[in-house]
N, C-alpha and C positions, 0 to 999 in steps of 0.2 A: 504494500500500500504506500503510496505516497501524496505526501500531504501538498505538495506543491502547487496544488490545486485549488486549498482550500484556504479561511482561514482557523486559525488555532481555535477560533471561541466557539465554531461550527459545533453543535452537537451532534454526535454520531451514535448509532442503537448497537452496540454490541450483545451477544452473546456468550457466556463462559459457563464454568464448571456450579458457579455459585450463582448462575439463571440469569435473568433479562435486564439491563439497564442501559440511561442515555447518558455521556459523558462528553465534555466539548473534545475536540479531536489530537488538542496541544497534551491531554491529560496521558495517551497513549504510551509519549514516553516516560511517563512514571511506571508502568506496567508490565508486566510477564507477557510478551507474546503465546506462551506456550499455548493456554486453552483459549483464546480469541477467535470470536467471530465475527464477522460484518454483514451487516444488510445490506445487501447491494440494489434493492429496490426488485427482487425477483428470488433470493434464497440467500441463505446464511453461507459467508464464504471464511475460510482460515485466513486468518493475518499471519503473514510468511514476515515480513517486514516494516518497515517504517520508517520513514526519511523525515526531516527538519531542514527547509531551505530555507534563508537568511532572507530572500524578500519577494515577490513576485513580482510578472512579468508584467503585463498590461492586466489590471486589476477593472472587474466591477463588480458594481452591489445590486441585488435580484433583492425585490419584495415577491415574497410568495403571499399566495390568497389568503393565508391567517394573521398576515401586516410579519410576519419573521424575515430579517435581513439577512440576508447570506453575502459575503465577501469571495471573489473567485475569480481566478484567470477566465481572459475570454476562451471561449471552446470548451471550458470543463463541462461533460455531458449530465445531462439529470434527465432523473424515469419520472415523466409527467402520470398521474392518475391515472389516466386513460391506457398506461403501459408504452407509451412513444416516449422515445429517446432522443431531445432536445437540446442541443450544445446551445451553450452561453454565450 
């Protein structure tokens, strides 16, 4: 996984040994990859890795339909409701 996409405060839905929770994405590297899983917006995938880059490239901010801001490189792809895959 790599973060370079995103920003650190983004919350992400993990899965592990000890059940379901949401954590912003920067909190990753405090954490044991070993039992992690990611919602990929389609199944529960393993988190193999994890990177931390110093700044991003061309940055925008997306309001989503519940007024939540997200920070992200242009092109980073998101699964709309509907199941369509929507780059930024």
């Amino acid at each position: 996984m790599d973060s370079k996409c995103l920003s650190g405060g983004i919350d992400i839905y993990l899965k592990s040994n000890n059940g379901f929770e949401k954590i912003p994405i920067k909190d990753l590297l405090k954490r044991s990859l070993s039992d992690l899983y990611l919602w990929d917006g389609y199944k529960w995938v393993k988190i193999n890795k994890f990177r931390q880059y110093p700044s991003f490239d061309k940055r925008i901010e997306l309001i989503l339909s519940d007024g939540e801001r997200i920070c992200c490189t242009v092109g980073h792809k998101f699964i709309l409701a509907s199941g369509e895959s929507k780059s930024a």
